[in-house]
C-alpha positions as CSV (number, residue, x, y, z in Angstrom):
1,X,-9.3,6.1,14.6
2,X,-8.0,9.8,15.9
3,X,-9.7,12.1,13.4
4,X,-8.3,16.2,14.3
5,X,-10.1,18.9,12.2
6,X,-7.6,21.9,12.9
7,X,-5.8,24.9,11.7
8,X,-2.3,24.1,10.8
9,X,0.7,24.5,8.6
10,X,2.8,21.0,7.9
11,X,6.2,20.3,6.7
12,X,7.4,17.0,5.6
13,X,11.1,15.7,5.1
14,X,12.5,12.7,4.1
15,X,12.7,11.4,0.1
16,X,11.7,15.1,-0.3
17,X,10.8,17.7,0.8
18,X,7.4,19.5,1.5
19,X,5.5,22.5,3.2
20,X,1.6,23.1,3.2
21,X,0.9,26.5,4.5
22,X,-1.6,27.3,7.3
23,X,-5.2,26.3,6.3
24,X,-8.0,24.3,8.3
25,X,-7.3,20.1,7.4
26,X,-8.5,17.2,8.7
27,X,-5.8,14.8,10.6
28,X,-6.3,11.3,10.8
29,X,-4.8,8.4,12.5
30,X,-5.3,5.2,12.1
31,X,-5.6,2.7,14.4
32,X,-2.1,0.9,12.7
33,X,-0.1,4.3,13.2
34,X,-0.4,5.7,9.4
35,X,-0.8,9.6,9.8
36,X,-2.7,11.5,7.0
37,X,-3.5,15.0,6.5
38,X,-6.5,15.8,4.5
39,X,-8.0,18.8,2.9
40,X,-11.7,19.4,1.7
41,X,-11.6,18.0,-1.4
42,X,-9.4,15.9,-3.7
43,X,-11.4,13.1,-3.3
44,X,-9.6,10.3,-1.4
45,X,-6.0,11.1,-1.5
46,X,-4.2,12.6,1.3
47,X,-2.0,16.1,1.1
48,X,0.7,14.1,2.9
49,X,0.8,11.1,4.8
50,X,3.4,8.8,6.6
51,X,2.8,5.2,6.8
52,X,3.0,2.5,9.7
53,X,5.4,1.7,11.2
54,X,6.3,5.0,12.7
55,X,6.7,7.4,16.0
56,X,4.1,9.6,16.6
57,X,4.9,12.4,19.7
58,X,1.7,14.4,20.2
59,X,2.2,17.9,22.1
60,X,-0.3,20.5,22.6
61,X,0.4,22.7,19.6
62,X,2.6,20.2,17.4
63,X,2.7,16.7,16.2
64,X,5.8,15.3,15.2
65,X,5.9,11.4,13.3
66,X,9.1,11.0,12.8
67,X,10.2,7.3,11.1
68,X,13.1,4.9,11.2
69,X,13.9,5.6,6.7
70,X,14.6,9.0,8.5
71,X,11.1,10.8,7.3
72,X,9.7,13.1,9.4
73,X,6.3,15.2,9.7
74,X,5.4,17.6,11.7
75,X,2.3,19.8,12.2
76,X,2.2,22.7,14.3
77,X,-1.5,23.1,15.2
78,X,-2.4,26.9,15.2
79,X,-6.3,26.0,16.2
80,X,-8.2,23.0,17.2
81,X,-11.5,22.8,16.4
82,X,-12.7,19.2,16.9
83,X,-10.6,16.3,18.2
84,X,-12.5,12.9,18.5
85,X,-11.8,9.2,18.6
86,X,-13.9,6.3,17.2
87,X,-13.7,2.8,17.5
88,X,-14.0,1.0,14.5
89,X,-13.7,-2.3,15.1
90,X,-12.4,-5.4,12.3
91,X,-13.0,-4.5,8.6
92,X,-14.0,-7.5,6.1
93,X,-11.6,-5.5,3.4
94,X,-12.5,-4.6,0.0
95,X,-14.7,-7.3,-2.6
96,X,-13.0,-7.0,-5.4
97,X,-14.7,-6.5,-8.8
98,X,-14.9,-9.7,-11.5
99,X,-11.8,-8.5,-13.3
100,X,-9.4,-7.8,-10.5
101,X,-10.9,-11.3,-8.8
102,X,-9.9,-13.2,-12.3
103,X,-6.7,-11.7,-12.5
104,X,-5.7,-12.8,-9.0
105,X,-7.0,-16.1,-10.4
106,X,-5.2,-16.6,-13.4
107,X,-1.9,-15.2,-12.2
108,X,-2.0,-18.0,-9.2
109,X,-2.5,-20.6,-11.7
110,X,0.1,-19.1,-14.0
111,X,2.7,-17.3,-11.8
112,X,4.9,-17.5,-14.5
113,X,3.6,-14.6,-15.6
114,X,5.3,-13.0,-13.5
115,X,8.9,-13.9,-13.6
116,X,10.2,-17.6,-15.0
117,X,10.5,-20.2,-12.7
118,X,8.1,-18.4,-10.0
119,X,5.5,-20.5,-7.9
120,X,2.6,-20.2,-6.2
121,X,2.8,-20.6,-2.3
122,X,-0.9,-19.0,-1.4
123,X,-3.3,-16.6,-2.4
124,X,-4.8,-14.3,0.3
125,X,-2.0,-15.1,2.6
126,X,-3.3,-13.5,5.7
127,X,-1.5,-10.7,7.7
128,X,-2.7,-8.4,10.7
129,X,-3.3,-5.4,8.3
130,X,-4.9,-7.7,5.6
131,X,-4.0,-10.5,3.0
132,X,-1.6,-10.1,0.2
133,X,-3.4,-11.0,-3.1
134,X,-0.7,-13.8,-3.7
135,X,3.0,-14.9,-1.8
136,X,5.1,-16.4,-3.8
137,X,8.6,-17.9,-4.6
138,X,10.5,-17.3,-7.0
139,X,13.5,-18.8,-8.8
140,X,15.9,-18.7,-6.3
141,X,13.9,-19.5,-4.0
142,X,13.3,-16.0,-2.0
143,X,9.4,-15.2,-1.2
144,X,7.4,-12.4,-3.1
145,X,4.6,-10.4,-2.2
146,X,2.4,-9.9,-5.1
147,X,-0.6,-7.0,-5.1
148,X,-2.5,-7.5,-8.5
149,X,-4.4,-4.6,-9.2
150,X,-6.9,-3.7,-12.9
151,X,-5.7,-0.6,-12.6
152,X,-1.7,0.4,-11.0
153,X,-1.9,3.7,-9.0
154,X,0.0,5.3,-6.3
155,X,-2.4,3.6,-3.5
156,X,-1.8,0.2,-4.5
157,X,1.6,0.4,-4.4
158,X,1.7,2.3,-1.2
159,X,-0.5,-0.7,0.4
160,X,2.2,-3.0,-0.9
161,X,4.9,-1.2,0.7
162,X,3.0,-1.7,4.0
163,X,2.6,-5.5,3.5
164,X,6.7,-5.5,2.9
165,X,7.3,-4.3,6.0
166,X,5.0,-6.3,8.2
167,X,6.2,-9.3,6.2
168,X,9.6,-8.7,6.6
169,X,9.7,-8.7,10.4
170,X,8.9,-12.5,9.8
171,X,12.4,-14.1,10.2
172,X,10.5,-16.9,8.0
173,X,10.5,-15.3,4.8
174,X,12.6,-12.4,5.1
175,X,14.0,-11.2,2.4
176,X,10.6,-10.4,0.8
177,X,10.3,-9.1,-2.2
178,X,7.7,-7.2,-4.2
179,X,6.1,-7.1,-7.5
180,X,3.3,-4.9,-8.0
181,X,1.2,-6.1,-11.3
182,X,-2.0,-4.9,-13.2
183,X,-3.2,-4.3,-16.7
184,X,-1.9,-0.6,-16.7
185,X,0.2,1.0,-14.2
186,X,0.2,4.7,-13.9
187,X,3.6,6.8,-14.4
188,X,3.8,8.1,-11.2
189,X,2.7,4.3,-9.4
190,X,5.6,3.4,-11.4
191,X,8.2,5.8,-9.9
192,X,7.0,5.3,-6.5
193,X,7.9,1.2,-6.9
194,X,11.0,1.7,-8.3
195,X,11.8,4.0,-5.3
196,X,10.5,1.6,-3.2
197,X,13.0,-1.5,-4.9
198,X,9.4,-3.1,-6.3
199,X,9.5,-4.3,-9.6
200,X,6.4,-3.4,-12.0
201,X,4.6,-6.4,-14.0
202,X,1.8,-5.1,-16.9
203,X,-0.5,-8.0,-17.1
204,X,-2.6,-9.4,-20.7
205,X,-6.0,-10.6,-19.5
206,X,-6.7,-12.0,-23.0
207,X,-3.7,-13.8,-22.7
208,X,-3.5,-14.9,-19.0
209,X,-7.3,-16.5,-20.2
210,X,-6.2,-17.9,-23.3
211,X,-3.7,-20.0,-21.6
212,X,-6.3,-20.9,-19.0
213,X,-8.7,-22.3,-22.1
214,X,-5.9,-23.8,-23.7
215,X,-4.5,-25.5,-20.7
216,X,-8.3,-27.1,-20.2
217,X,-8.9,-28.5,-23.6
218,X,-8.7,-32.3,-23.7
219,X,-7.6,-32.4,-27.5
């Protein structure tokens, strides 16, 4: 990971557009290509941000990602004050609290939830940038990419536009599809995926588990 602390100003175009005046942010780069711009504070979420994959062209007082949906950033560095790279190695990925966990489990043994006539074809289905909570088929026949979340914001779906991509340079399941599901979905996580061409699924615990107990009862 590239991590830049400088004084810049960035614009953004693409879906829209975006300035951020001159100010002292930190840059990040990721070892998968994803280019954020962060400012001291506002907890986790970035000022802007393009994902992988992308082009990033790095000149001494400008970056410039540019991408092939026709985005492009670019930074014009006024000051640098810190500029290092660390190696951070394999990450396990998130453990998932009891909720979220059950979820993923009852929607894999009930992925009818999600659409009639979907199946199941694995949970965790492993990728180089990390597993998709469940891949499945649905009834046509054409693979989905599921991310099941307790609570739908902006990040998940983001992460689920990243799996779509890697998954769809696989000439195996190609068209993929995505449906991004949860027990509440926020407004905005809403607009992004219908941007994005993924469909939104609200999810019932109490019911997913009632048809779980009710499918185990011997009488």
């Amino acid at each position: 990971m590239r991590l830049l602390i400088a004084r810049c100003t960035v614009e953004y175009s693409g879906r829209l557009d975006a300035h951020l005046p001159e100010a002292i942010r930190l840059i990040m780069v990721k070892a998968d290509g994803c280019v954020a711009i962060h400012a001291d504070g506002g907890a986790f979420k970035p000022l802007n941000w393009m994902n992988a994959p992308n082009r990033l062209v790095c000149e001494p007082d400008r970056w410039r990602v540019t991408n092939d949906k026709g985005e492009r950033l670019e930074i014009v560095l006024v000051e640098v004050y810190s500029d290092t790279t660390h190696e951070l190695g394999s990450d396990p990925g998130l453990d998932k609290d009891g909720v979220e966990a059950h979820l993923q489990e009852l929607v894999a043994a009930h992925p009818e939830a999600l659409a009639d006539g979907t199946v199941l074809v694995r949970r965790e289905y492993p990728t180089d940038i990390g597993p998709v909570d469940l891949l499945c088929r649905d009834a046509h026949g054409a693979t989905v990419a599921v991310e099941i979340k307790r609570r739908g914001e902006i990040d998940g779906v983001e992460q689920l536009c990243r799996y779509l991509e890697y998954l769809n340079r696989d000439a195996r399941l190609t068209p993929v599809n995505g449906v991004f599901a949860a027990q509440e979905i926020k407004p905005q996580a809403r607009v992004l995926a219908a941007d994005r061409g993924i469909r939104c699924v609200v999810l019932d615990y109490d019911e997913l588990r009632s048809i779980t107990s009710d499918a185990l009862k011997l009488f």
